[in-house]
C-alpha positions, 0 to 999 in steps of 0.5 A, spaced: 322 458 558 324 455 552 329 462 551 332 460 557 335 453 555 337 456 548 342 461 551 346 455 554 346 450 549 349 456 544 355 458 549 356 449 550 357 450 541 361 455 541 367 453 548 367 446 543 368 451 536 373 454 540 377 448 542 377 444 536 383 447 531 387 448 538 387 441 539 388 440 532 394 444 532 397 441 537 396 434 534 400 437 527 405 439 531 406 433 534 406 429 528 411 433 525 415 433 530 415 425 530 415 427 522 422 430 523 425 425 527 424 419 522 425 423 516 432 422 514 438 428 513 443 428 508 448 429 512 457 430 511 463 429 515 468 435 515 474 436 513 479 441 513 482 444 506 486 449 503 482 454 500 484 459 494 481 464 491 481 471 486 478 477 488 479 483 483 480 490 486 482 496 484 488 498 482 492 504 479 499 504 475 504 510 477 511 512 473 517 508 476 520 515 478 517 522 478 521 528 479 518 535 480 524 540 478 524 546 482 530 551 481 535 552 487 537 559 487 533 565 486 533 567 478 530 569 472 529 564 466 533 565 461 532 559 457 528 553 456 530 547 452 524 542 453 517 542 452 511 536 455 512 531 451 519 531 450 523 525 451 530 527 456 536 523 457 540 524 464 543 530 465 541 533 460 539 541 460 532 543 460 533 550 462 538 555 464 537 561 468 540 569 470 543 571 477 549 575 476 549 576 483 551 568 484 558 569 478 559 576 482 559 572 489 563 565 485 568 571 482 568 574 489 570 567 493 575 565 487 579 571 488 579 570 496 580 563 496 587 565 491 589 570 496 588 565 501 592 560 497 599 565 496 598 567 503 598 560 505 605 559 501 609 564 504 607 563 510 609 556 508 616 558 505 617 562 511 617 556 516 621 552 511 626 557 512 626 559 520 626 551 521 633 551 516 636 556 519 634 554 527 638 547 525 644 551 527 644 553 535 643 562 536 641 563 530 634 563 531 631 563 538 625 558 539 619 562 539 620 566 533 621 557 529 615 557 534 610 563 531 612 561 524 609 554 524 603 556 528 602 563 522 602 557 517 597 553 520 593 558 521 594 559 513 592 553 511 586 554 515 584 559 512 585 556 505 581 551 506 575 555 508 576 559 503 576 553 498 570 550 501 566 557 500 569 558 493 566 551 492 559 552 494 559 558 490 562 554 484 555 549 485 550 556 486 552 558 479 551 550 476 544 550 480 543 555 475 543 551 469 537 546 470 538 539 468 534 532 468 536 528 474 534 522 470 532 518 463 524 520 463 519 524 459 517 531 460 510 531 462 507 538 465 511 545 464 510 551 468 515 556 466 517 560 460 523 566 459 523 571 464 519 568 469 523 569 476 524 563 480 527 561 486 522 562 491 520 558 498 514 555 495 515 557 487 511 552 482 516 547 480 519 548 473 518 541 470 515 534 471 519 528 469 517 521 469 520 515 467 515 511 464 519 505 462 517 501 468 511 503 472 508 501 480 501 498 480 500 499 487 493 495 489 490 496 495 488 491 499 483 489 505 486 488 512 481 481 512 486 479 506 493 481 508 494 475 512 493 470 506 499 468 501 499 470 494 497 464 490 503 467 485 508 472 484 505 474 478 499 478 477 493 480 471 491 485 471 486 490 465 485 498 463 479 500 461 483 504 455 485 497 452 479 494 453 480 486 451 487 486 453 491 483 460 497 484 463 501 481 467 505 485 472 511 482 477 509 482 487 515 487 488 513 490 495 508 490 501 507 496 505 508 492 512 502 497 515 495 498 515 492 505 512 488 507 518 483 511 514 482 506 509 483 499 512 488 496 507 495 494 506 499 497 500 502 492 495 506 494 490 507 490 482 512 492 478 510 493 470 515 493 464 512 497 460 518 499 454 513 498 450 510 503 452 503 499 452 501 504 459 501 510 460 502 513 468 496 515 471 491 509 468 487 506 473 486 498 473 483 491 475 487 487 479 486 479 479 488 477 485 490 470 487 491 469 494 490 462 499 489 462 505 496 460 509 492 455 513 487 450 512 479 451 513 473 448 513 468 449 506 461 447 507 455 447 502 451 453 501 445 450 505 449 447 511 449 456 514 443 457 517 442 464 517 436 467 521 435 474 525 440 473 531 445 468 528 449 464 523 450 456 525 450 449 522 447 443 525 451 438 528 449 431 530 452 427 535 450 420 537 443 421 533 442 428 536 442 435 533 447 441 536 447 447 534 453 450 533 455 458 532 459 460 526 462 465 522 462 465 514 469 466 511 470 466 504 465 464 498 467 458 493 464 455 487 464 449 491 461 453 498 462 457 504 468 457 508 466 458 516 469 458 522 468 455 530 468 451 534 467 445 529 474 440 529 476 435 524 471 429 523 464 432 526 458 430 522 453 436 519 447 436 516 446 438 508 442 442 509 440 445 516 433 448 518 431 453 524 425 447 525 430 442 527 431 444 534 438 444 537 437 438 542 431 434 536 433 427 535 435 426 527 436 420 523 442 422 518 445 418 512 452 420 509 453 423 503 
């Protein structure tokens, strides 16, 4: 008998057992929520603000003119006279070809075009002469004065024709002395005496660069594009001059956003007669830019990050309000964000997932 009474006696200790921490839990969480609700937040006003910052991106310095040099005309080389390495000036001769074919066809057109020429002046003469003699009446009927103009006309015709192929084949036969198109260096050659060139598709004969001023062109992000340049200046380093910065001139921004990489080309220009770079070095940009309207900036610890978002408390009239946001641009002094935030609203310090959207909150001001 004395079994039988154990059995519910145990079961009566154990339902007690169970229900003790349940009820202490939910007694804790009242007390910190009543905690919660007395507890004084440091709170701020917000304020919008212009915001600057610096970001480095990389960049890469290119030659202010850079020319391959590709022969014209069919030819044999007959003569190079620059190496790479070679400092050039303009117009200044770096190679020479063979073509007899072009002086033959330029010798060919000049004799056509000399022919062309006296035929023209005698047809000339001639009208000359027919229009003097058909002043007095009967002597020359009017369709003979009629059929000598129209043989001069069709003479000066043919002449200039014949000028302007005499011309074209005086150009062919400069085309076959290769000069530089402008001041520079020579900085790759690929031909040598011999050698035919000319062909559709040939290997260029030279690369010239123009070293004195150089293009820095850095690429920017599409979240940036929009924002100004705190400067028109622009520092930047290379790892070949290690210590040193330079400082390089905004010429020109793309007007477009490269699909593939998602930036918008902006273009520095460099003096460099100095010859302190060389074309081809890659660069860190130190770009200064602001935003072209102001923000709002708030301490690190107002952002609440958690699995499914990103908000700050807001507190109106003594209750918490949580508000969505987007992080902007990271500062020293905070973060910027952006939402439905106006002028004047009153943030927490330090925002918690613990205080509930809806939770009363007592604040003081920072």
């Amino acid at each position: 008998m004395k079994r039988f009474l154990i059995i519910p006696a145990v079961a009566i200790l154990f339902f007690i057992t169970s229900c003790a921490p349940e009820s202490k839990n939910e007694g804790q969480a009242a007390q910190n929520e009543t905690q919660n609700a007395e507890e004084v937040k440091s709170a701020f006003t917000l304020k919008k603000q212009l915001v600057s910052f610096s970001q480095n991106l990389p960049a890469e310095l290119l030659p202010y003119e850079k020319a391959e040099i590709h022969a014209k005309v069919d030819g044999y080389v007959q003569a190079v006279f620059a190496d790479i390495g070679d400092e050039v000036k303009k117009g200044q001769v770096l190679a020479r070809l063979d073509a007899p074919e072009v002086a033959a066809r330029h010798a060919e057109a000049r004799a056509k075009y000399n022919e062309t020429q006296a035929r023209f002046h005698a047809s000339r003469d001639k009208y000359s002469r027919i229009q003097n003699a058909a002043k007095q009446e009967g002597v020359i009927s009017e369709t003979e004065v009629i059929y000598a103009k129209n043989q001069m006309l069709s003479d000066s015709a043919a002449l200039i024709s014949a000028e302007a192929t005499a011309e074209a084949y005086k150009q062919m036969q400069d085309y076959l002395t290769i000069r530089a198109p402008f001041n520079g260096i020579i900085t790759a050659r690929f031909t040598d005496v011999g050698h035919f060139v000319g062909k559709s598709g040939e290997q260029a004969l030279f690369i010239l660069e123009n070293p004195s001023r150089l293009r820095l062109r850095v690429h920017v992000p599409e979240s940036h594009v929009e924002n100004i340049p705190s400067a028109d200046n622009l520092k930047f380093t290379v790892d070949a001059a290690a210590g040193k910065t330079f400082r390089a001139k905004l010429s020109r921004k793309s007007g477009s956003i490269n699909r593939e990489t998602r930036t918008e080309l902006w273009e520095y220009e460099y003096d460099n007669s100095a010859g302190d770079l060389k074309p081809g070095m890659y660069a860190t940009a130190n770009l200064l830019l602001t935003r072209s309207e102001e923000s709002f900036v708030v301490p690190f610890p107002a952002v609440v990050t958690s699995m499914e978002r990103k908000f700050v408390i807001r507190v109106n009239n003594g209750v918490a309000e949580w508000v969505d946001v987007q992080e902007g641009i990271s500062l020293a002094s905070g973060k910027e964000i952006f939402g439905n935030l106006k002028e004047g609203d009153t943030l927490l310090s330090r925002g918690s997932e613990e205080l509930k959207s809806g939770s009363p909150v007592k604040i003081k001001n920072e």
